[in-house]
C-alpha positions as CSV (number, residue, x, y, z in Angstrom):
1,X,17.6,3.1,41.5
2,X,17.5,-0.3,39.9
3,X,18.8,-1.4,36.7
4,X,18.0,-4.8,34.5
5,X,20.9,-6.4,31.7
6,X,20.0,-9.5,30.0
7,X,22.6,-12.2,29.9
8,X,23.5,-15.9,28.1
9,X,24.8,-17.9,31.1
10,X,23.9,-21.3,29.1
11,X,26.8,-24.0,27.2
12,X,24.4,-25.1,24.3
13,X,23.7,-23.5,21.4
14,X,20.4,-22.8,22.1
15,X,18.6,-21.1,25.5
16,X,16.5,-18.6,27.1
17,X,18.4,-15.7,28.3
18,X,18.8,-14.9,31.9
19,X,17.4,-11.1,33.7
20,X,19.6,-9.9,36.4
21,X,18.0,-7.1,38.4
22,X,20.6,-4.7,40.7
23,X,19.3,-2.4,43.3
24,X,20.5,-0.7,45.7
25,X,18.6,-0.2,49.0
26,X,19.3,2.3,51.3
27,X,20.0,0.9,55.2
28,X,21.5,3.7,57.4
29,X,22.7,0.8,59.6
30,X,25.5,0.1,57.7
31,X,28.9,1.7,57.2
32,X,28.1,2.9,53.7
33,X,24.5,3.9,54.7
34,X,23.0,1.3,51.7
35,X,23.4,-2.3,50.1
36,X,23.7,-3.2,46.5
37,X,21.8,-6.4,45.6
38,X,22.1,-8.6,42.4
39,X,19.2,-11.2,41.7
40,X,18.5,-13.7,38.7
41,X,15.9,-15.1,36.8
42,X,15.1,-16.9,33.9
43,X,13.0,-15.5,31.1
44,X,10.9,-17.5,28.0
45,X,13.1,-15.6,25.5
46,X,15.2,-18.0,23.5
47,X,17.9,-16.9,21.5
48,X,21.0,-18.7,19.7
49,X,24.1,-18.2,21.2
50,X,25.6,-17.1,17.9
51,X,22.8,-14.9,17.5
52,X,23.4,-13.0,21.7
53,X,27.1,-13.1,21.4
54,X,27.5,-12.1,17.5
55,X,24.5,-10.2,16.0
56,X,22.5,-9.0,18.5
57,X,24.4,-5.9,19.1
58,X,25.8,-5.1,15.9
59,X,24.7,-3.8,12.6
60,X,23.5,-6.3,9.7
61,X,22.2,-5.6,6.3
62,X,20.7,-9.1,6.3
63,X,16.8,-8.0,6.9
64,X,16.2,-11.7,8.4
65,X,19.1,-10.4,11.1
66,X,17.3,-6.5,11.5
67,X,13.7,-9.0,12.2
68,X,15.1,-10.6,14.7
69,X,16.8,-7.8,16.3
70,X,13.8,-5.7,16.1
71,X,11.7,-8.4,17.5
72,X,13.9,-9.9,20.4
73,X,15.1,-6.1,21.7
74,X,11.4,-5.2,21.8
75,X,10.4,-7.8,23.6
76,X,13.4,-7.5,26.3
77,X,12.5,-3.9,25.8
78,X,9.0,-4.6,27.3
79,X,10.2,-7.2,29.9
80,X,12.7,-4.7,31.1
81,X,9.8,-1.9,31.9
82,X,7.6,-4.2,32.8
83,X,9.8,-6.0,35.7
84,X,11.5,-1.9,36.6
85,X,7.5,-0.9,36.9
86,X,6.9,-4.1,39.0
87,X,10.0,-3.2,41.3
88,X,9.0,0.3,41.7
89,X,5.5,-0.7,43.7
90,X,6.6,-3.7,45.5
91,X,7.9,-3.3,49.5
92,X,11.6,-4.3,48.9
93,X,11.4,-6.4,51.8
94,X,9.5,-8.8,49.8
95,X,12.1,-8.4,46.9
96,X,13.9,-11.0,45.9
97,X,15.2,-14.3,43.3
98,X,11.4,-15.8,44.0
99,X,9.8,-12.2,43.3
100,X,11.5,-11.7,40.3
101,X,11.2,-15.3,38.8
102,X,7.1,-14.4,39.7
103,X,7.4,-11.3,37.8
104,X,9.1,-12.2,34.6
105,X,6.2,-15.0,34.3
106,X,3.7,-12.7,35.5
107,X,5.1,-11.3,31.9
108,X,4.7,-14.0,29.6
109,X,1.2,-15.0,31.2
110,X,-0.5,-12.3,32.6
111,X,-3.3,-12.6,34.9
112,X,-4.6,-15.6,32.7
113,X,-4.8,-19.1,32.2
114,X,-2.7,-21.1,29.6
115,X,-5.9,-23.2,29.1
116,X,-8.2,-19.8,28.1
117,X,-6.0,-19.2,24.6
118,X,-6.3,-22.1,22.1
119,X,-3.4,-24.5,21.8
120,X,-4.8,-24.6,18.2
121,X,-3.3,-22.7,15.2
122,X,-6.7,-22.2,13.9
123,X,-8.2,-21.1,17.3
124,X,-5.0,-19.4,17.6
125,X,-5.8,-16.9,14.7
126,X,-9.0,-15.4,16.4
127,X,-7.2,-15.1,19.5
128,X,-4.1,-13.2,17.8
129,X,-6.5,-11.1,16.0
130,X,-8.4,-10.1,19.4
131,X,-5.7,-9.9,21.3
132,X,-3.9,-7.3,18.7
133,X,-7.1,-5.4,17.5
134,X,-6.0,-2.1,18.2
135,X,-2.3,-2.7,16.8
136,X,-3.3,-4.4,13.2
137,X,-4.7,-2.9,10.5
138,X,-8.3,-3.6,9.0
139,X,-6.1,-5.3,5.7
140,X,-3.8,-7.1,8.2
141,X,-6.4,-8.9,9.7
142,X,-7.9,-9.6,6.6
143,X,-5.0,-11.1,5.0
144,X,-4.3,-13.2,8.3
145,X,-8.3,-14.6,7.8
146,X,-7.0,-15.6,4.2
147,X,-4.2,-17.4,5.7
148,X,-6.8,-19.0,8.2
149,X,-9.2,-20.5,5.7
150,X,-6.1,-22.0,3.8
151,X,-4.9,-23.3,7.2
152,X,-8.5,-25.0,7.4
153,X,-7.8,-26.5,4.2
154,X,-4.7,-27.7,5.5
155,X,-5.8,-29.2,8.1
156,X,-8.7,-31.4,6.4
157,X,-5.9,-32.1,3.8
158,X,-3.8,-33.3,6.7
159,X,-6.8,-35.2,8.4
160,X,-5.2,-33.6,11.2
161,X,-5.4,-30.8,13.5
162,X,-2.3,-28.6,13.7
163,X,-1.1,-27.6,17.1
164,X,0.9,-24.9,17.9
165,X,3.5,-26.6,19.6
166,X,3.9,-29.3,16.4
167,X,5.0,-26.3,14.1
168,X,8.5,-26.9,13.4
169,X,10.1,-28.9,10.2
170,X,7.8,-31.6,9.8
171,X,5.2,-28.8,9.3
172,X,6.8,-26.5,7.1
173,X,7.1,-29.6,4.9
174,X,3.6,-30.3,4.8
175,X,2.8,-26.7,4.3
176,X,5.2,-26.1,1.5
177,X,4.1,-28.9,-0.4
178,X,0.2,-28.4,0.3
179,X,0.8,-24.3,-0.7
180,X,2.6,-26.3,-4.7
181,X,-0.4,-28.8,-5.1
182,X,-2.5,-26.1,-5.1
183,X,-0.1,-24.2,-7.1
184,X,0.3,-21.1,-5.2
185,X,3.5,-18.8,-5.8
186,X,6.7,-19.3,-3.8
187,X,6.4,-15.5,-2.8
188,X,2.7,-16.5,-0.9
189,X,4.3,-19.6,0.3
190,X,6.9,-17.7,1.8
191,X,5.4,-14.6,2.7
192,X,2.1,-16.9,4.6
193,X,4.6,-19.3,6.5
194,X,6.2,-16.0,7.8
195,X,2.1,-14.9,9.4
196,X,2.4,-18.3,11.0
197,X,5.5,-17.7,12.8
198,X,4.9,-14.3,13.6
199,X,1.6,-16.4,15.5
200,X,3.8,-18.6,17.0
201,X,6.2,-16.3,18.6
202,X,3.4,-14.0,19.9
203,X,1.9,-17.9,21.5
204,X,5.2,-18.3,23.1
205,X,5.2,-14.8,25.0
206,X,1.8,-15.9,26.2
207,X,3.1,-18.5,27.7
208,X,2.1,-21.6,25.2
209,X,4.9,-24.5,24.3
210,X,6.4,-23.8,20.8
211,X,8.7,-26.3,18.8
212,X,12.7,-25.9,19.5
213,X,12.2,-25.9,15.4
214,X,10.5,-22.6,15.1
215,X,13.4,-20.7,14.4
216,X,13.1,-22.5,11.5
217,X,10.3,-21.6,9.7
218,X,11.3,-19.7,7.1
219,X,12.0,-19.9,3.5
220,X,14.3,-18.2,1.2
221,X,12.3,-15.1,-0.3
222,X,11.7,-15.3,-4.4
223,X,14.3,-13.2,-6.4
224,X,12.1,-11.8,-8.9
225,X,11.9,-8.1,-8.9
226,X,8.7,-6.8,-9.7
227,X,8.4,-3.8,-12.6
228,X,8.8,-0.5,-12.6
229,X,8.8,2.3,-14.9
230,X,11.3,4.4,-16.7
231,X,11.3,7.8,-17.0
232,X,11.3,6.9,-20.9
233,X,8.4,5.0,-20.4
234,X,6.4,7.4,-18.0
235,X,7.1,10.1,-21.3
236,X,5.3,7.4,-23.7
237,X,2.5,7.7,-21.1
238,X,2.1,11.0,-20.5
239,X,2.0,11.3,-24.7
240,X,-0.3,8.4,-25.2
241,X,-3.5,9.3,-27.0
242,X,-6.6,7.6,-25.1
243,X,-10.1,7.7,-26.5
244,X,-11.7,7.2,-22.9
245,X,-12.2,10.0,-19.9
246,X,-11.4,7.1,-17.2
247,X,-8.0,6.7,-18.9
248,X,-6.9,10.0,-18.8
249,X,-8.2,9.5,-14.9
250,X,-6.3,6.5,-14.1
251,X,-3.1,7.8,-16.2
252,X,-3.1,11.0,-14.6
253,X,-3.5,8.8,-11.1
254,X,-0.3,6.5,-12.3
255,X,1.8,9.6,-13.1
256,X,1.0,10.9,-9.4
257,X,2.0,7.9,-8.0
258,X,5.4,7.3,-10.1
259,X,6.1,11.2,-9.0
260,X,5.0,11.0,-4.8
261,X,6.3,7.1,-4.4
262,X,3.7,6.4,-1.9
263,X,1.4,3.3,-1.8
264,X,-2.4,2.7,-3.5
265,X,-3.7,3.0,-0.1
266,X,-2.5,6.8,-0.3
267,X,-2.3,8.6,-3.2
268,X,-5.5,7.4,-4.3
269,X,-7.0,9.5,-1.2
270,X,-5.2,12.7,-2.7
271,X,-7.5,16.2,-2.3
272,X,-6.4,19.5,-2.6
273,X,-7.0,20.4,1.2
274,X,-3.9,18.2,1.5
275,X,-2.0,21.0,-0.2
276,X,-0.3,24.0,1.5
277,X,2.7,26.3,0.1
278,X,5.7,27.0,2.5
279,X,8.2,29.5,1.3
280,X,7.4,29.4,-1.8
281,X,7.2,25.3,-2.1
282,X,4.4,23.3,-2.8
283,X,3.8,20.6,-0.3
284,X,1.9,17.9,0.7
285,X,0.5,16.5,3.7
286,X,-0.9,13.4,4.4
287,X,-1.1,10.4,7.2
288,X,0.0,7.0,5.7
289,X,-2.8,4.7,6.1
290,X,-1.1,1.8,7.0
291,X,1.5,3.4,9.1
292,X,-0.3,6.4,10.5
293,X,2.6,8.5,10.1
294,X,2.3,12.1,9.4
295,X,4.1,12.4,6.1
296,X,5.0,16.1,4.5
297,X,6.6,15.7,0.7
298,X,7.2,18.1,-2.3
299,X,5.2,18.1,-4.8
300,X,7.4,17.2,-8.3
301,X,6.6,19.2,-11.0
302,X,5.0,16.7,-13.2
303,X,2.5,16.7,-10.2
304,X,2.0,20.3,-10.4
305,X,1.3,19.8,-14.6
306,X,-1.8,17.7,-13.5
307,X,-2.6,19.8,-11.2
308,X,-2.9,22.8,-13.4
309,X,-4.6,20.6,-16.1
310,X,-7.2,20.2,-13.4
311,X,-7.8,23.5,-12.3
312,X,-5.8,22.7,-8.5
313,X,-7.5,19.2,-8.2
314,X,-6.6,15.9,-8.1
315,X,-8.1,13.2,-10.1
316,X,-11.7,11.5,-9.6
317,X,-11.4,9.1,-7.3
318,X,-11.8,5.3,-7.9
319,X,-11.3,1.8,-6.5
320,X,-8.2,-0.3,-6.2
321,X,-9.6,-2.4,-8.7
322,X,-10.7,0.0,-11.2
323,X,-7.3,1.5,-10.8
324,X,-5.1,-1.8,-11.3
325,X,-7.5,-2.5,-14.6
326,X,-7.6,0.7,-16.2
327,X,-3.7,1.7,-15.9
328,X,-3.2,-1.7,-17.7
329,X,-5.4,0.0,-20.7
330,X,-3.4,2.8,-20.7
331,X,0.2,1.3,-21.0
332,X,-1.2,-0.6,-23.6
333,X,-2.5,2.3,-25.5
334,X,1.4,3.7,-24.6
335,X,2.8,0.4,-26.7
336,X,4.2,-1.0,-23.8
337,X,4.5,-4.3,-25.2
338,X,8.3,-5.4,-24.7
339,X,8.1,-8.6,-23.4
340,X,10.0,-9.1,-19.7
341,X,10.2,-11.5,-16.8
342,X,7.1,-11.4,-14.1
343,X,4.0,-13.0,-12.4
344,X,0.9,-12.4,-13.9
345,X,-2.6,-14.3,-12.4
346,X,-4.1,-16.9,-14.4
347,X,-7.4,-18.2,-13.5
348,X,-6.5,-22.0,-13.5
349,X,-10.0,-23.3,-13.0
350,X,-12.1,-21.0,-15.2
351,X,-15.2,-23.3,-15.3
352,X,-15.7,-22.8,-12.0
353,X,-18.1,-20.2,-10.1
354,X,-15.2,-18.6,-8.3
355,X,-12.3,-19.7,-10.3
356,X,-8.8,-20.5,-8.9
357,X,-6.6,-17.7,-9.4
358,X,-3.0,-18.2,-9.0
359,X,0.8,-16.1,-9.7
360,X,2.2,-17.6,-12.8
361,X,5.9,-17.3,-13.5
362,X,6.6,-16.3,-17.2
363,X,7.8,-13.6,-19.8
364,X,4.8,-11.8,-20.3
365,X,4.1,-7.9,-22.4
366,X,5.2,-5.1,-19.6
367,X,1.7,-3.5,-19.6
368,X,0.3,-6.8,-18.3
369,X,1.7,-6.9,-15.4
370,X,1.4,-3.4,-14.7
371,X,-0.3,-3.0,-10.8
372,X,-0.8,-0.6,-8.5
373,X,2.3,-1.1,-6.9
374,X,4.3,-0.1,-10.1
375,X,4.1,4.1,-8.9
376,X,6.4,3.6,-5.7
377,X,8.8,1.0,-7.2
378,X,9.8,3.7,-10.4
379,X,9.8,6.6,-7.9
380,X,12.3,4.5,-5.9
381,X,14.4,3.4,-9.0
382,X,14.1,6.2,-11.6
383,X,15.7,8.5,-8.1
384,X,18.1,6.3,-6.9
385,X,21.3,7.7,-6.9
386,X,20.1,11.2,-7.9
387,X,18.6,11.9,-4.6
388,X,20.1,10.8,-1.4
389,X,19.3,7.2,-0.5
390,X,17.9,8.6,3.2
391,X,15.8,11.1,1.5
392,X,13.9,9.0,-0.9
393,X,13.5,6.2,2.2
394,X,11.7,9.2,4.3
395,X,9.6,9.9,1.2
396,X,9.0,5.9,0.3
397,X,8.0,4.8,3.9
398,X,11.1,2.2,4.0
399,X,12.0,1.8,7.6
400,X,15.9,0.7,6.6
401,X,18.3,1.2,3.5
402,X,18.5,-3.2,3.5
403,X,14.9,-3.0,2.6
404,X,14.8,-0.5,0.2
405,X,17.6,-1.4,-1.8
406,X,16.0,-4.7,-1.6
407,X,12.8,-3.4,-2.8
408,X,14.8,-1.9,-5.6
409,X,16.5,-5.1,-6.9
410,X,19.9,-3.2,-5.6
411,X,22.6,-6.3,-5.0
412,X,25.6,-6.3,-3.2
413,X,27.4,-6.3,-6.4
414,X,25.5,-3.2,-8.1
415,X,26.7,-1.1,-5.0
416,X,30.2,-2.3,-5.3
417,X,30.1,-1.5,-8.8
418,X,28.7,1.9,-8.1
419,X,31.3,2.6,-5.5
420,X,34.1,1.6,-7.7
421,X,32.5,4.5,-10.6
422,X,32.9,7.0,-7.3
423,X,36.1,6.1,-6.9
424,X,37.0,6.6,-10.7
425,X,36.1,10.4,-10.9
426,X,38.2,11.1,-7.9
């Protein structure tokens, strides 16, 4: 039987954490009929040593902390079973510090050579892509060839190529000042230097050099909240009178949406084959589309009104587009027209062919900035604190209560002022 701990065994502030393997081999000519044995060697995971000794372990409702935890303890996760599977087929006679040093790199560079994956970040981005094709979805990969065009642009901005083991402060610099000429949003800015990262870190298990300044690359996420919709509101748009058919379509579509809190990608693939009745409860199943899980939630009864008003069926069907245009019409038609803070896109370049479309920060009328996204963020709002917080995450798809209440616009102060008005009515 052979175990594996990770340990910090370095002074500075920065290293890459040590594996020790102990075994225990059986030898009937000694006293104790067996020998324990402790060996050492060092991986190409580097951590903080505030991070090992303080965070690692411990719970943290600071989601940059829960990334990192996720990300590091997966990867020791897979070191771990890789080096135990290793152990398990090798003659123990040949076991031992230069074994183990050969199978962690055998790890972080397996059967390969560092010269076959480009040193490049754009090269780099076909290579993630390949590498990860049955793990990413079709609108990941798309997103992360928007991220490579711009990075193309970049670079002939730069007159330079970008390397991957260059990306550090001096990049992130140039990046965020490149993303502000060309007047993208601090969200994309933010959200796009996290893709390159994520590259980097998946380059470093493969073996390639990485900057010491990677931990870096980050930038402090944008604090406005996007919108979401009362139950007040959701009334006026129920009760709206529309002239058009693909209005009441879209309407009944947002209602569904605002009343199931899942995302565009799923309740717009809503049939009535996903519908089944279990003592006596209406429910319905579906797979998330972008995280294949097998989800099973009531069905609300404003839900079951459309329904009813359509004889057991859901809505017609339509595009994502079509959808984000037409639910605009109809909370205008509801006089949704108080004015509130948001990012709306503004084509900044309308003479030309394709236009240059970009988030602009303003006050703007609500039902402009009405998008698809608007159904889960009011079904997580409009129930918070009515239903239990763990309840609405399994409904929502959140993975943690840090993210949702995040996604919510839920401060550290709004939950201490929530648990002081607990503590009133004791």
């Amino acid at each position: 039987m052979a175990t594996i701990n990770f340990l910090y065994r370095s002074t500075r502030p920065e290293a890459f954490l040590n594996l020790r393997l102990l075994y225990r081999a059986q030898d009937k000519t000694l006293p104790k009929g067996y020998k324990d044995f402790t060996i050492g060697a060092k991986t190409k995971t580097k951590v903080s040593s505030k991070y090992w000794n303080n965070q690692h372990n411990r719970r943290s409702k600071d989601i940059d902390i829960i990334n990192l935890q996720r990300e590091i303890k997966s990867e020791l996760s897979s070191l771990e079973s890789f080096v135990l599977t290793e152990f398990e087929k090798a003659q123990k006679i040949a076991v031992g510090k230069k074994w183990l040093q050969n199978t962690v790199d055998k790890f972080y560079q397996p059967n390969q050579s560092i010269q076959k994956i480009p040193q490049d970040l754009i090269g780099f981005f076909d290579y993630y892509i390949a590498e990860r094709e049955r793990e990413i979805s079709v609108t990941s990969k798309r997103k992360l060839n928007v991220v490579k065009h711009k990075m193309e642009r970049l670079e002939s901005y730069l007159g330079s190529t970008i390397m991957i083991r260059e990306i550090g402060d001096s990049f992130k610099k140039e990046f965020v000042d490149y993303y502000e000429s060309q007047g993208y949003s601090k969200a994309t800015t933010q959200r796009e230097l996290g893709y390159i990262k994520t590259l980097c870190k998946f380059a470093k298990v493969k073996g390639l050099d990485t900057h010491n300044e990677l931990i870096n690359l980050k930038l402090k996420k944008e604090s406005i909240r996007g919108p979401y919709l009362s139950f007040e509101e959701l009334d006026k748009i129920k009760n709206a009178p529309l002239e058009h058919e693909y209005q009441e379509n879209a309407r009944d579509w947002l209602l569904i949406s605002c009343y199931t809190g899942q995302r565009v990608s799923d309740f717009l693939r809503f049939t009535s084959e996903m519908l089944r009745e279990e003592k006596g409860k209406l429910l319905l199943e579906f797979k998330q589309k972008k995280t294949q899980k097998l989800m099973t939630i009531p069905v609300l009864p404003e839900v079951k009104e459309v329904l009813e008003k359509r004889e057991g069926n859901f809505p017609r069907p339509l595009s994502d587009q079509r959808y984000n245009e037409y639910i605009k019409e109809v909370c205008q038609e509801a006089k949704l027209f108080k004015k509130i803070k948001g990012k709306k896109k503004v084509n900044l370049d309308p003479e030309s062919k394709k236009g240059k479309f970009r988030a602009i920060e303003g006050m703007f009328p609500k039902w402009e900035l009405v998008s698809s996204h608007i159904g889960r963020r009011s079904f997580c709002t409009n129930y918070y604190g009515i239903i239990p917080t763990n309840f609405l995450m399994y409904i929502s798809g959140h993975s943690t209560e840090s993210i949702f209440l995040d996604y919510i616009g839920k401060s550290n102060k709004d939950l201490a002022l929530e648990i002081a008005d607990l503590f009133e009515v004791l």
